[in-house]
C-alpha positions as a Python dict, from the first residue, in 0.01 Angstrom:
ca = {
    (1, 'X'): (0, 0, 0),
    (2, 'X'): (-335, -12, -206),
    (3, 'X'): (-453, 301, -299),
    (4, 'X'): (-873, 285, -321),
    (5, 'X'): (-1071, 530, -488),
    (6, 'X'): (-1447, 622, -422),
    (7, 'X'): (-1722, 749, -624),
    (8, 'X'): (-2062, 729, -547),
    (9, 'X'): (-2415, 852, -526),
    (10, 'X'): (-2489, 1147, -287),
    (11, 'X'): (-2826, 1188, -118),
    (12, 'X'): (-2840, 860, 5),
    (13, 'X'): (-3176, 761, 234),
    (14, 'X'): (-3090, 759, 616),
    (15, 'X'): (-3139, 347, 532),
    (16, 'X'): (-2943, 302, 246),
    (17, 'X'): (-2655, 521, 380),
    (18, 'X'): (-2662, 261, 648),
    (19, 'X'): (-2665, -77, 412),
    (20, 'X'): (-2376, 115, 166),
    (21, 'X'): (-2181, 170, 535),
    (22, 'X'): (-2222, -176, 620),
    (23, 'X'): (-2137, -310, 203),
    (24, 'X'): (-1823, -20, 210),
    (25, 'X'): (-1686, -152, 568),
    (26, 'X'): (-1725, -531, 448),
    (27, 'X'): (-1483, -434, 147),
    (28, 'X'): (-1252, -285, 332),
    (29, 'X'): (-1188, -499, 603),
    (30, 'X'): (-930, -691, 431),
    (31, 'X'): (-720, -389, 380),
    (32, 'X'): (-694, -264, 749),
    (33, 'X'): (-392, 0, 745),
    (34, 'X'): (-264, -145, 398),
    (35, 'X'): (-449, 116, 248),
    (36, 'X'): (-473, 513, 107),
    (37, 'X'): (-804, 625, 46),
    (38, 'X'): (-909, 840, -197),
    (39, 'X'): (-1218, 1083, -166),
    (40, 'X'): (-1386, 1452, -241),
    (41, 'X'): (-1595, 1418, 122),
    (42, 'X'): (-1929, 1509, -45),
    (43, 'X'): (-2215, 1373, 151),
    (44, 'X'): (-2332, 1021, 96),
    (45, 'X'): (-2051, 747, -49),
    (46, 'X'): (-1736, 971, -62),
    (47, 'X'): (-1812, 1067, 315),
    (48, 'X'): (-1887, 700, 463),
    (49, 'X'): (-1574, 559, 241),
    (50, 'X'): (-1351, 835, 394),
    (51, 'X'): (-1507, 799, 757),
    (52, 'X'): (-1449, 378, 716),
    (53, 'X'): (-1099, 464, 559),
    (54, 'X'): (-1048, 668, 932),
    (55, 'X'): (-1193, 455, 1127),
    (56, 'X'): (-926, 164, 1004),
    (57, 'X'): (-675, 347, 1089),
    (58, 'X'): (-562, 414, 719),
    (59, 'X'): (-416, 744, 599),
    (60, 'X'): (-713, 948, 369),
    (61, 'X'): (-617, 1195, 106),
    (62, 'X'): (-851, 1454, -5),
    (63, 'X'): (-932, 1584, -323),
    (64, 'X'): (-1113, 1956, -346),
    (65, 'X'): (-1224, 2005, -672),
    (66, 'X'): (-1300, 2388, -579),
    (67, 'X'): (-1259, 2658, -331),
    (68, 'X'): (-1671, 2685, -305),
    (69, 'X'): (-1672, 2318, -312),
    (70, 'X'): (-1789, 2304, 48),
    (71, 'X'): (-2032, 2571, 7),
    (72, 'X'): (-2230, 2349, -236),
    (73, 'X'): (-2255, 2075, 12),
    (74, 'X'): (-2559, 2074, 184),
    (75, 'X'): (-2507, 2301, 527),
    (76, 'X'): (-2579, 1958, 784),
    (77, 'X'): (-2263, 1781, 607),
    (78, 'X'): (-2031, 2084, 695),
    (79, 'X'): (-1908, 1902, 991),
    (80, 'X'): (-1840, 1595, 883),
    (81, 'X'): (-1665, 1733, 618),
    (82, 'X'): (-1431, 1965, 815),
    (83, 'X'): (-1417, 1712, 1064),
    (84, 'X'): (-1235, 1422, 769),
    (85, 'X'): (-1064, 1677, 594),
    (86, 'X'): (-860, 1747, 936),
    (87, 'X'): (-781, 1360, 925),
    (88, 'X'): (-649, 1410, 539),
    (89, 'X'): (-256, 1311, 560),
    (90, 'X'): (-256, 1497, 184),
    (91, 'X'): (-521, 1765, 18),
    (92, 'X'): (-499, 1795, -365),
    (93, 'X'): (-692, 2138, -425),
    (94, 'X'): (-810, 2149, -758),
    (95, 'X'): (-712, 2536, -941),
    (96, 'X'): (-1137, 2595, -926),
    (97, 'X'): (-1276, 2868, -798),
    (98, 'X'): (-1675, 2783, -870),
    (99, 'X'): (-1773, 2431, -744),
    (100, 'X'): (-1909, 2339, -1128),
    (101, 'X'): (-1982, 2000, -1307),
    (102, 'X'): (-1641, 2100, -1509),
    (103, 'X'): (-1462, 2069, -1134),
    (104, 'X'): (-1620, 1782, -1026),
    (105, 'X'): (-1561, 1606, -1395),
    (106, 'X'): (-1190, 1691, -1318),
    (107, 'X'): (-1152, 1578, -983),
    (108, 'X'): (-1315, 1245, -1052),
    (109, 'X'): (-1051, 1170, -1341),
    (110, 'X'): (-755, 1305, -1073),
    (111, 'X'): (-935, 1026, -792),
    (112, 'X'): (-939, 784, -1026),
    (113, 'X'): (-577, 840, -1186),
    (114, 'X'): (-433, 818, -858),
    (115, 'X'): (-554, 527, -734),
    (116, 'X'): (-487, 135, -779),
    (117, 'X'): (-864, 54, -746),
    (118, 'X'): (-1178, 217, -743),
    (119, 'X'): (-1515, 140, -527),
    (120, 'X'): (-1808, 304, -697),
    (121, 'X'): (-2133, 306, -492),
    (122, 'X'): (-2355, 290, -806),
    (123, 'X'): (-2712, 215, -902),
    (124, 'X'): (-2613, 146, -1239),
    (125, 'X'): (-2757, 383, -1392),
    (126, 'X'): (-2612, 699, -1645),
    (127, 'X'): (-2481, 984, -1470),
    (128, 'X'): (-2724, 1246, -1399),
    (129, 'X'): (-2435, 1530, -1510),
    (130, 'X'): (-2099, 1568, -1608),
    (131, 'X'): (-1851, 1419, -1383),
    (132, 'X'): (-2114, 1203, -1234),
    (133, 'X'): (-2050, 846, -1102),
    (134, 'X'): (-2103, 672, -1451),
    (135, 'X'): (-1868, 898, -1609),
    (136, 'X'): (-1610, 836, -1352),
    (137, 'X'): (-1694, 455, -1342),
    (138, 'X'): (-1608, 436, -1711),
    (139, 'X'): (-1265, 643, -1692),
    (140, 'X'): (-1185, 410, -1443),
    (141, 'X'): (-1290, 104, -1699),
    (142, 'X'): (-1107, 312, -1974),
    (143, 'X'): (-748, 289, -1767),
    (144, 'X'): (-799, -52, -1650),
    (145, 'X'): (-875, -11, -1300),
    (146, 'X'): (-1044, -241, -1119),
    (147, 'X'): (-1414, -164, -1032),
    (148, 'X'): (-1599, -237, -744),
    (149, 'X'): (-1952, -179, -742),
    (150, 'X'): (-2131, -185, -404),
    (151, 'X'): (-2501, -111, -400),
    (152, 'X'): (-2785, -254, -130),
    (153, 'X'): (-2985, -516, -287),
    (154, 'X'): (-3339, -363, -394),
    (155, 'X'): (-3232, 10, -302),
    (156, 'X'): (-3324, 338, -477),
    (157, 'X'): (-3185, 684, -489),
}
C-alpha cells in the first residue's frame, strides 16, 4: 500500500475548499483502498484529504502535533475533527504540550517521513511560519519524495 501525505493551506474560501475537494478526490481516485493517508486534521487541505481518504474506504492515520492542538483550531472545525480522528486506524501524538510553530514544524517532518508520497495543496508561495507548507514541501523535496501540488487554477488564499 501507498502511503500519501498532505500538507496544505488552511483557511481556504467556502469556493476554493470546494475546487481543492474536487482536485484532491481526482488524485486519489486511482488509489481506492490501496492507500494510508497521512494528515494533522487542521481545517482546510489536511481535513478534505483525510475526509476523501475516508470516504474511499482507505485506512487514515493521524498525526497530533500537541495536546492543545485542537484548541487552536478554529471552534466550527471541532467536529469534523473529532469526527476523522475517530476514523484514525493509528494516532501518532507528538510529546507537545502547547500547539506552537516548533510542533507543527515537527509534525510536518514526521508526515512527511512516513509517507511514500506527499500531496501539498500549495499556492506556491513561502511559508507564512515555521513548519508551514513550503517548509514541509521542501523536506519532502530534500528526501526525495514525490510532490504533488494541487491548487485551483486562478485561486487565492
Amino acid at each position: 500500500m501507498i502511503r500519501i501525505g498532505i500538507t496544505g493551506h488552511r483557511n481556504l474560501t467556502p469556493d476554493v475548499s470546494r475546487a481543492t475537494a474536487a482536485l484532491i478526490d481526482a488524485h486519489l481516485t486511482s488509489h481506492g483502498r490501496a492507500m494510508v493517508g497521512l494528515s494533522c486534521l487542521a481545517d482546510g487541505a489536511d481535513a478534505l484529504f483525510a475526509e476523501a481518504v475516508v470516504a474511499a474506504g482507505a485506512p487514515l492515520e493521524v498525526i497530533v502535533p500537541a495536546r492543545e492542538y485542537r484548541d487552536g483550531l478554529p471552534a466550527e472545525h471541532h467536529p469534523l475533527y473529532d469526527r476523522l480522528l475517530s476514523r484514525a486506524v493509528r494516532v501518532h501524538a507528538l510529546p507537545h504540550v502547547e500547539s506552537t510553530p516548533r510542533a507543527h514544524a515537527e509534525a510536518g517532518r514526521l508526515l512527511v517521513e512516513g509517507c511514500d508520497r506527499l500531496v501539498a495543496v500549495w499556492d506556491g508561495e513561502p511559508a507564512r511560519g515555521p513548519g508551514g507548507t513550503a517548509d514541509v514541501v521542501a523536506h519532502a523535496r530534500s528526501l526525495g519524495r514525490p510532490v504533488t501540488v494541487l491548487w485551483p487554477e486562478g485561486a487565492r488564499r
